[in-house]
LOKOL-750008 format. One line per field, with one value per residue: chain; residue number from 1; x, y, z of N, C-alpha, C, CB in turn. Coordinates in nm, 4 decimals, always signed. Atoms other than C-alpha are relative to their C-alpha. Last residue first. Glycine has a CB too. Layout:
// LOKOL-750008
kette A,...
nr NUM,...
n_xx X,...
n_yy Y,...
n_zz Z,...
ca_xx X,...
ca_yy Y,...
ca_zz Z,...
c_xx X,...
c_yy Y,...
c_zz Z,...
cb_xx X,...
cb_yy Y,...
cb_zz Z,...
This chain:
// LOKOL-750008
kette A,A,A,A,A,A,A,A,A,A,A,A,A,A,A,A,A,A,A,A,A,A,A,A,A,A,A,A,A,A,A,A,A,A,A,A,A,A,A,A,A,A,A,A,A,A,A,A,A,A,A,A,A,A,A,A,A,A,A,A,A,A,A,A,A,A,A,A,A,A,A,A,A,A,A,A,A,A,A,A,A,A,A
nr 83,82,81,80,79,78,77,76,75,74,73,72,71,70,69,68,67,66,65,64,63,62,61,60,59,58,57,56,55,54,53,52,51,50,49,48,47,46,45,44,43,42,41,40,39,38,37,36,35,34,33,32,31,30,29,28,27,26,25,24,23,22,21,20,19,18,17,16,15,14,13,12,11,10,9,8,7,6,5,4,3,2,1
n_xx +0.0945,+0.0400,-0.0934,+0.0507,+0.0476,-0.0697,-0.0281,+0.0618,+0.0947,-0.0660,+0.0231,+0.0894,+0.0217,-0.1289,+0.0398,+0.0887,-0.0742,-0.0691,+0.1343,+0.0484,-0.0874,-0.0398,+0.1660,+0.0060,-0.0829,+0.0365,-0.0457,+0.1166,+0.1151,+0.0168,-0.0730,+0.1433,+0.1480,-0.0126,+0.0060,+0.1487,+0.0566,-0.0419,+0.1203,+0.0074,+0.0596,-0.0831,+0.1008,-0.0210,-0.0323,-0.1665,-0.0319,-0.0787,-0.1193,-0.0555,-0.0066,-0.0756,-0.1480,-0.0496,-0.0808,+0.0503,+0.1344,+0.0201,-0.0202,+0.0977,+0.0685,-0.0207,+0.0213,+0.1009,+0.1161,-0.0642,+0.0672,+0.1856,+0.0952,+0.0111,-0.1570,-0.0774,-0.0838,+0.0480,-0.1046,+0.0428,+0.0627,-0.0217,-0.1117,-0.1330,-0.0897,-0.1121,-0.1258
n_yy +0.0486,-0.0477,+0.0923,+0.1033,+0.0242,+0.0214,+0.1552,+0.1009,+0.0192,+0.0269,+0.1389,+0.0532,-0.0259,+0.1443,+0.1336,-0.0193,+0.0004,+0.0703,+0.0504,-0.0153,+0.0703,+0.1039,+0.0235,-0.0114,+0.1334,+0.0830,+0.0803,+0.0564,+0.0196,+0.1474,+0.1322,+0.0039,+0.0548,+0.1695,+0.1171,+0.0294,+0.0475,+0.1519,+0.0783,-0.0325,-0.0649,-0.1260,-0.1044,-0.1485,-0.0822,-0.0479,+0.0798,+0.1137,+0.0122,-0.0379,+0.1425,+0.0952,-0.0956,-0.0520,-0.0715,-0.1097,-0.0633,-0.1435,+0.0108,+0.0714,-0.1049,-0.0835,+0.0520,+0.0349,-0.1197,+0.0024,+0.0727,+0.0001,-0.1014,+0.0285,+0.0300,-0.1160,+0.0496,+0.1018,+0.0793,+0.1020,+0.1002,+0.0056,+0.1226,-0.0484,-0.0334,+0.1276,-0.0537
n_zz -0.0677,-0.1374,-0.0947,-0.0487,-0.0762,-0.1564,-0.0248,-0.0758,-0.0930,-0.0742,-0.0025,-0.0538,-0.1540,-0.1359,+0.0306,-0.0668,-0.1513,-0.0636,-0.0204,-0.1568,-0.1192,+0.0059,-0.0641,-0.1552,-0.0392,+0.0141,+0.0672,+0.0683,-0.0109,-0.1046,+0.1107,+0.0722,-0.1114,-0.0162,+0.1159,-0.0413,-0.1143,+0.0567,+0.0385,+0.1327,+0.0173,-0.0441,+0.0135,-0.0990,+0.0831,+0.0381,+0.0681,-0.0170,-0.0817,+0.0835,+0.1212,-0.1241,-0.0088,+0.1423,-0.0037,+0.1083,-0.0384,-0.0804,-0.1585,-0.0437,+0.0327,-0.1340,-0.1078,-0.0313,-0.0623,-0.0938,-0.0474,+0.0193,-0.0769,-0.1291,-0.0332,-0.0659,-0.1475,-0.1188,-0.0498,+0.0733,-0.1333,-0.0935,+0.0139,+0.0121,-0.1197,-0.0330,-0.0502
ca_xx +9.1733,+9.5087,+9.5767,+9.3070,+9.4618,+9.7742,+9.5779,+9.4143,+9.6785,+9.8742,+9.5655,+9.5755,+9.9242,+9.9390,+9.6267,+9.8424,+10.1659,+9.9666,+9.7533,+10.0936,+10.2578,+9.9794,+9.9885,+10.3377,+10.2812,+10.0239,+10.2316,+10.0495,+10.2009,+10.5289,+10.5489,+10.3782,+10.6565,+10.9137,+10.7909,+10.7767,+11.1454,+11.2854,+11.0400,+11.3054,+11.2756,+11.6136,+11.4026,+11.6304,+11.5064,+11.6606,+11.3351,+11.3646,+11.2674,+10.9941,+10.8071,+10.8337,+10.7364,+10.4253,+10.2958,+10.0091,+10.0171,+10.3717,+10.4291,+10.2367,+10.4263,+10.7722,+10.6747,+10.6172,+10.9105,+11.1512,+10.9699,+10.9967,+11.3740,+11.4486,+11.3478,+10.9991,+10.9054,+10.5835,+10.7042,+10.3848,+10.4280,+10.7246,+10.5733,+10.2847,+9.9342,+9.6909,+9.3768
ca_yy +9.7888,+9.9259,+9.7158,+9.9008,+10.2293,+10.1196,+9.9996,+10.3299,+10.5256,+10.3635,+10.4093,+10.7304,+10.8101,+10.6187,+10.8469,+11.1602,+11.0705,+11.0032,+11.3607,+11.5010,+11.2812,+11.4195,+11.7696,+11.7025,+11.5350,+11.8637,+12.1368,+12.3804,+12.4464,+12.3694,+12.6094,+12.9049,+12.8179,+12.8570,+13.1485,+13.2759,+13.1819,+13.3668,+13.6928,+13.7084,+13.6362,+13.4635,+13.1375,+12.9402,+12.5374,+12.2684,+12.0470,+12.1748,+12.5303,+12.4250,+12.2566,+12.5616,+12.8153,+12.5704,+12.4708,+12.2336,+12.0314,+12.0076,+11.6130,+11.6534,+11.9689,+11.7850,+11.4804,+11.6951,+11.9016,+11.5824,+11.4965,+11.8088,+11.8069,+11.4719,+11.5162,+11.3999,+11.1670,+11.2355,+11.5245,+11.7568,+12.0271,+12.1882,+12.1095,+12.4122,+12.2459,+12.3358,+12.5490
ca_zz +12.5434,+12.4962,+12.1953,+12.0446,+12.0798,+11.9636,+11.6142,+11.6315,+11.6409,+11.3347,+11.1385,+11.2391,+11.1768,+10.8618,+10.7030,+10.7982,+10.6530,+10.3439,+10.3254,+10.3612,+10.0568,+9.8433,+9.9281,+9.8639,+9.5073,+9.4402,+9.5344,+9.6406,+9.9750,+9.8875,+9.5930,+9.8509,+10.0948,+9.8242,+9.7165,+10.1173,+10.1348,+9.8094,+9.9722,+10.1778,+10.5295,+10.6065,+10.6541,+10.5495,+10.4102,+10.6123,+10.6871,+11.0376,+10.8882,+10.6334,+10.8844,+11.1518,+10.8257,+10.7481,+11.0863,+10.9813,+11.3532,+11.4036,+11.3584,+10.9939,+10.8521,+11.0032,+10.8004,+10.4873,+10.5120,+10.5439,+10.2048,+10.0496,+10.1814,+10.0398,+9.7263,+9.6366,+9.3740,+9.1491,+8.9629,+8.7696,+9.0141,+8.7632,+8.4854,+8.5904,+8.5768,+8.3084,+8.3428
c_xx +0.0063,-0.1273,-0.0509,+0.0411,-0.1166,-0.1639,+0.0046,-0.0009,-0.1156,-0.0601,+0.0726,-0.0420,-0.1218,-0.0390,+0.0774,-0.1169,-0.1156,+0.0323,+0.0243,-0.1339,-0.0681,+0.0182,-0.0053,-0.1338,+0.0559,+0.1013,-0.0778,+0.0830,-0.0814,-0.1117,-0.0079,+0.0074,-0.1182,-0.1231,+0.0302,-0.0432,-0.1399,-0.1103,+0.0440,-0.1505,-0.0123,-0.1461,+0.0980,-0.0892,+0.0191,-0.0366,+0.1071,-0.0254,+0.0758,+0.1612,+0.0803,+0.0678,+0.0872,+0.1468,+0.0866,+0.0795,-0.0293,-0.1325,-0.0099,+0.0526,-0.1008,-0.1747,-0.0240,-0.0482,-0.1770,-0.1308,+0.0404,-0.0122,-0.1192,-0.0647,+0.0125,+0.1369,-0.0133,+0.0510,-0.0653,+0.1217,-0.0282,-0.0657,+0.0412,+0.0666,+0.1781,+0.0969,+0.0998
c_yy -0.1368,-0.0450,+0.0359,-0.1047,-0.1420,+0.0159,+0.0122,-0.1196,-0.0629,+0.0374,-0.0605,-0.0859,-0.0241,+0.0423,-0.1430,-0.1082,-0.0138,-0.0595,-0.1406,-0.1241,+0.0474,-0.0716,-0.1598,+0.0440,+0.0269,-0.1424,-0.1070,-0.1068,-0.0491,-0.0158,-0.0899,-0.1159,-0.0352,-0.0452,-0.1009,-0.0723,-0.0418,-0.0729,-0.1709,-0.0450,+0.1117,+0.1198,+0.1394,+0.0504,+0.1539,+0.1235,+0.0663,-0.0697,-0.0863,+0.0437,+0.0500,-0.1232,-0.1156,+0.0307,+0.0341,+0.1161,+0.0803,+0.0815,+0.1314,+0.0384,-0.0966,+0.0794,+0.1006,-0.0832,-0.0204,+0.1214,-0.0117,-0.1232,-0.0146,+0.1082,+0.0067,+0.0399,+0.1161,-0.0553,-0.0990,-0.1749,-0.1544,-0.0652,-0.0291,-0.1951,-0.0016,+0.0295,-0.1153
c_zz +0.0464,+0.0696,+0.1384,+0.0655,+0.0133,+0.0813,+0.1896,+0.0123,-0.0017,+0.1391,+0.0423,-0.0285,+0.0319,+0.1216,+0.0714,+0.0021,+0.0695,+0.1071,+0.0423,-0.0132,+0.1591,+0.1062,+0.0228,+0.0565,+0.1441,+0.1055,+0.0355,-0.0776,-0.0883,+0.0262,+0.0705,-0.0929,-0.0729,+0.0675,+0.0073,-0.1377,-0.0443,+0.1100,-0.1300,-0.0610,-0.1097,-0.0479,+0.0248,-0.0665,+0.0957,-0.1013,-0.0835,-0.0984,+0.0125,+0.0815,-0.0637,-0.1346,+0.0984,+0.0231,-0.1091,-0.0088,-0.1378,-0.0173,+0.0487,+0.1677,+0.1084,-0.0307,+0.1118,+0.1603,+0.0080,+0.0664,+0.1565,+0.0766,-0.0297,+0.0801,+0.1371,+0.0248,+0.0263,+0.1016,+0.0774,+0.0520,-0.0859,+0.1096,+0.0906,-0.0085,-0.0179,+0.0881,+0.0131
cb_xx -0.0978,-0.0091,+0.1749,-0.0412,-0.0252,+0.1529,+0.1866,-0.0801,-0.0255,+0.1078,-0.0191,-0.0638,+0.0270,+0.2299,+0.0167,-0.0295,+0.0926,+0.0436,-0.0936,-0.0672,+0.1846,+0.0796,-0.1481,+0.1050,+0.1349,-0.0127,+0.1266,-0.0942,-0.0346,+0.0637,+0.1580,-0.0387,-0.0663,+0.1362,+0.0535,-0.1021,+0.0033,+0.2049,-0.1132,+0.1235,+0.0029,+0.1921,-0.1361,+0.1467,-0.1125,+0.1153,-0.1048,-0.0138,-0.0135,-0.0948,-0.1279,-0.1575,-0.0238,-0.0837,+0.0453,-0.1392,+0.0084,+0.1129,+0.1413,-0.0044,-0.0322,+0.1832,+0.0979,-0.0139,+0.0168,+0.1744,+0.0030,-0.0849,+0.0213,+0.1233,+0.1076,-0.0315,+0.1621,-0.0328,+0.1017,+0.0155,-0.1905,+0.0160,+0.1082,+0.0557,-0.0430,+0.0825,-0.0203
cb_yy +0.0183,+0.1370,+0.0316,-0.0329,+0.1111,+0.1616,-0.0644,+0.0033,+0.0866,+0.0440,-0.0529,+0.0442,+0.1330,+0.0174,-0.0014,+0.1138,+0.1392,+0.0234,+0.0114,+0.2019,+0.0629,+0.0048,+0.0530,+0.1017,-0.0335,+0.0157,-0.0087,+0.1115,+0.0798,-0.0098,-0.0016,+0.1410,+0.1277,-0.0553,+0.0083,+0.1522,+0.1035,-0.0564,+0.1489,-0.0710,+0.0133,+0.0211,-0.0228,+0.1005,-0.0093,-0.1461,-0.0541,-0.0696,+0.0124,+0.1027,-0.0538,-0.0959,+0.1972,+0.1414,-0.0311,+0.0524,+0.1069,+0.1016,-0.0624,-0.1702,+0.0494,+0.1371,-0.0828,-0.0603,+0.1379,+0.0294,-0.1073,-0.0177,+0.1353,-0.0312,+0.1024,+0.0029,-0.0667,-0.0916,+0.0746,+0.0757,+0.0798,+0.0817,+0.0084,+0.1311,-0.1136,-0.0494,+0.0731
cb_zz -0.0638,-0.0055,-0.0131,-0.0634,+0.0130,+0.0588,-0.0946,-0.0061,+0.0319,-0.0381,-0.0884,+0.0142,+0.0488,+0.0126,-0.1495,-0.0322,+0.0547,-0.0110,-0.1285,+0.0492,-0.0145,-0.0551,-0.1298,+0.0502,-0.1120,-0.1442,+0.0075,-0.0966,+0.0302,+0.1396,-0.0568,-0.0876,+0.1101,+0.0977,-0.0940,+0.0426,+0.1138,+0.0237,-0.0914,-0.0728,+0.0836,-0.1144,+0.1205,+0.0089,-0.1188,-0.0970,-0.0555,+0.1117,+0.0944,-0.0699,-0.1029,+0.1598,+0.1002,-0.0576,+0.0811,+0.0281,+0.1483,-0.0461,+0.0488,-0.0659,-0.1775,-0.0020,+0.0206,-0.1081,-0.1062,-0.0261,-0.0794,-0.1857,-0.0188,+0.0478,-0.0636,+0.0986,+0.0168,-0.0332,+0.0770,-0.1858,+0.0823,+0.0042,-0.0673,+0.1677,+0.1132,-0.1202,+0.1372
């Protein structure tokens, strides 16, 4: 099975990458994430295709997995300071 052109991009644009930080600092929250990274949710099914296009998008899978790798190797620096 080959993968659509479309996920084949390796930058992000700003929103995808505004909607990856917010996906990390809110726990996996999809619709929230996708909100404060500027896309409307007017509850179309435009929206939920986008959503589903963010979700599998490779190069933002990616970028989450990333964000999420910093943050805990950023917590556990602090928490070794703390000891």
């Amino acid at each position: 099975m080959s993968v659509p052109k479309r996920f084949l991009k390796s930058t992000l644009n700003d929103r995808q990458e505004a909607y990856c930080r917010h996906y990390v600092d809110r726990g996996g929250d999809v619709r929230n994430a996708m909100v404060l990274a500027g896309y409307d949710d007017d509850g179309s099914s435009k929206f939920r295709v986008a959503m589903h296009r963010l979700k599998h998008n490779p190069a933002v899978r990616d970028r989450i997995h990333q964000i999420t790798r910093e943050s805990f190797t950023s917590d556990a620096v602090e928490a070794r300071e703390c000891l």
